[in-house]
NUSE-115910 format. One line per field, with one value per residue: residue number from 1; residue in one letter; y, z, x of N, C-alpha, C in turn. Coordinates in nm, 3 decimals. Example, Ala and Ser with C-alpha at 12.3 -4.5 7.8 and 13.67 -1.06 7.14 Angstrom:
BEGIN
n	[1,2]
res	[a,s]
npy	[-0.569,-0.225]
npz	[0.780,0.708]
npx	[1.319,1.285]
capy	[-0.450,-0.106]
capz	[0.780,0.714]
capx	[1.230,1.367]
cpy	[-0.330,0.003]
cpz	[0.780,0.787]
cpx	[1.320,1.290]
# end
This chain:
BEGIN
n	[1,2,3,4,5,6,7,8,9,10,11,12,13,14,15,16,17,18,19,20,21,22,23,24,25,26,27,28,29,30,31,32,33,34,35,36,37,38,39,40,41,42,43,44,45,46,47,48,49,50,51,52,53,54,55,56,57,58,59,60,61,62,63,64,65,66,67,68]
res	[x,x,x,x,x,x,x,x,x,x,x,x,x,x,x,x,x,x,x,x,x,x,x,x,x,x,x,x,x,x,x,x,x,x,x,x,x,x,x,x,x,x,x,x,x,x,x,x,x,x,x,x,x,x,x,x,x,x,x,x,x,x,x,x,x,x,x,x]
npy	[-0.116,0.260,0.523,0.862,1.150,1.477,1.765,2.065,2.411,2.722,3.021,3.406,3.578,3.864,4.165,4.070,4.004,3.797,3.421,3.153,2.805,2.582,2.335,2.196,2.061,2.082,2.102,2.249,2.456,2.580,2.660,2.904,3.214,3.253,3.301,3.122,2.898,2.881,2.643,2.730,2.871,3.081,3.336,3.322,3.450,3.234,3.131,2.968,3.010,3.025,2.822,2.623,2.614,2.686,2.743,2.988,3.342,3.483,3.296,3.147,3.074,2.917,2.760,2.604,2.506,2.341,2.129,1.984]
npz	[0.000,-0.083,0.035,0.105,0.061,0.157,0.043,0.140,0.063,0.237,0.145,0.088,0.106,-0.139,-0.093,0.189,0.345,0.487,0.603,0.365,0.268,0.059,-0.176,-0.294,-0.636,-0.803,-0.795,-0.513,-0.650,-0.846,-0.815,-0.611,-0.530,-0.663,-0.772,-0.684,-0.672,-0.389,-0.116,-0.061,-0.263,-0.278,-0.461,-0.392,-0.355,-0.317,-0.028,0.025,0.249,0.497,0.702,0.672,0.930,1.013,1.253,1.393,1.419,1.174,1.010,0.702,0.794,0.642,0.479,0.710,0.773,0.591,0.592,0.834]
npx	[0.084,0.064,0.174,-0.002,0.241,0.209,0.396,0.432,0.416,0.488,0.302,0.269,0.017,-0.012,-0.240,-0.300,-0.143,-0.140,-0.022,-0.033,-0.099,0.085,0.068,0.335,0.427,0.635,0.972,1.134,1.318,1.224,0.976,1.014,0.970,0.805,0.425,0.186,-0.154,-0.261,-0.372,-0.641,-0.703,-0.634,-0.432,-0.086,0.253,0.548,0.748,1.053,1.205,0.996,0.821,0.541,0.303,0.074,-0.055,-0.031,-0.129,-0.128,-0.139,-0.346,-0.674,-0.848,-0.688,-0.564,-0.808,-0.871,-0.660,-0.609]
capy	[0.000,0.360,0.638,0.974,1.252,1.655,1.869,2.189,2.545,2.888,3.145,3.491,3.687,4.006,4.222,4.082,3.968,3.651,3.342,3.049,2.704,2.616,2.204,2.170,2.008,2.089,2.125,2.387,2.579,2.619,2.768,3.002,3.388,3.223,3.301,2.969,2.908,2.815,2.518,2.783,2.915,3.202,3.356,3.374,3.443,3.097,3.175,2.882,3.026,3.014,2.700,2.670,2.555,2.724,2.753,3.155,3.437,3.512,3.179,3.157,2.953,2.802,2.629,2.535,2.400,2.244,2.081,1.928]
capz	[0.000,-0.091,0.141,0.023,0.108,0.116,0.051,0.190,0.137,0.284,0.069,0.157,-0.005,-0.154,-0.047,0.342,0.420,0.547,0.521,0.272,0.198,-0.107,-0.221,-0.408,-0.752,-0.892,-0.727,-0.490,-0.714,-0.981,-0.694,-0.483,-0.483,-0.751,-0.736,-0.689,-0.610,-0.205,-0.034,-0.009,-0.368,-0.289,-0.485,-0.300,-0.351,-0.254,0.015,0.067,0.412,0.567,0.730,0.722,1.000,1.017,1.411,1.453,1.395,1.028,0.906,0.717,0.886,0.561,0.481,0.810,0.797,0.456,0.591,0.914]
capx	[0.000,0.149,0.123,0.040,0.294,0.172,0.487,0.376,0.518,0.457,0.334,0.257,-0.057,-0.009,-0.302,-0.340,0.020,-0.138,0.033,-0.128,-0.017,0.097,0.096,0.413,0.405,0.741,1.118,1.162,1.397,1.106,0.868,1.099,0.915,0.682,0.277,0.094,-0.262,-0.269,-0.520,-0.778,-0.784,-0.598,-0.298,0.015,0.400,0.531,0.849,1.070,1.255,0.893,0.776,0.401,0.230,-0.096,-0.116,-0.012,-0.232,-0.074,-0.193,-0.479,-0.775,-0.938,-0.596,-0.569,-0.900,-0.884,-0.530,-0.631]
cpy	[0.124,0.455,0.794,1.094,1.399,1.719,2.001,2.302,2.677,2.969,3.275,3.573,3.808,4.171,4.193,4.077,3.819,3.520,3.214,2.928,2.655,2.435,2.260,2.040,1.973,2.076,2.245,2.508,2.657,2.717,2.866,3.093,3.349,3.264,3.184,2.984,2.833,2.674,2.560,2.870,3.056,3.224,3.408,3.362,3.345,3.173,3.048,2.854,3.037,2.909,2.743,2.569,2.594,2.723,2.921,3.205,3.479,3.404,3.201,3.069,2.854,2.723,2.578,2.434,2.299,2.077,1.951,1.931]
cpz	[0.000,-0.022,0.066,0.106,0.032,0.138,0.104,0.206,0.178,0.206,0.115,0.043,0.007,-0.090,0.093,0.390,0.491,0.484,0.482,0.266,0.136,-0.090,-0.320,-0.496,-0.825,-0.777,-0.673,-0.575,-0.817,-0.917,-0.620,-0.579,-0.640,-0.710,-0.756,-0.611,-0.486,-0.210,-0.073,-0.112,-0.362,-0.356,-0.402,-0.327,-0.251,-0.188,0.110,0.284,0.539,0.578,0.763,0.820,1.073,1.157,1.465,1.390,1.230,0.939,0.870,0.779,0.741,0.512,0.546,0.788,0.701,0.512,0.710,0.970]
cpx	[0.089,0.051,0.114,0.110,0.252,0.315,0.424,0.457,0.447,0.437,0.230,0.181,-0.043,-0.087,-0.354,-0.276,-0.060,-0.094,-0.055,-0.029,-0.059,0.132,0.194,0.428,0.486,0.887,1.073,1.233,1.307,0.993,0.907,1.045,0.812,0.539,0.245,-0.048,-0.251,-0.387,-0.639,-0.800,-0.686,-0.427,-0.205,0.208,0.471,0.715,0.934,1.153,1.151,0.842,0.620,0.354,0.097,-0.166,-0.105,-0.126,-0.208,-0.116,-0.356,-0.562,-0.827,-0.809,-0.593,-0.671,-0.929,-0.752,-0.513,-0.790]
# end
């Protein structure tokens, strides 16, 4: 049986500054300060020195809630 792994990166929307996560698809090097569509639909400048973990106040909630 194969397990499925979520890569998950940090990206940071333009007009709220809140942070989104971003399913990666490709190599990091191809996505660094790229726009990608987030979990939750939303466009966001994908930022690989940001770990997302969607528990602070800066995270969004509907990734969160899509995510767990």
């Amino acid at each position: 049986m194969s397990e499925l792994v979520l890569t998950l990166a940090a990206a940071q929307g333009r007009s709220t500054g809140i942070w989104h996560a971003v399913e990666l698809h490709r190599s990091p090097s191809e996505v660094d300060g790229a726009c990608e569509v987030a979990v939750c639909g939303a466009l966001a400048r994908v930022d690989l020195d940001q770990a997302w973990d969607g528990d602070d106040e800066e995270s969004c909630e509907a990734c969160a809630d899509l995510l767990y």
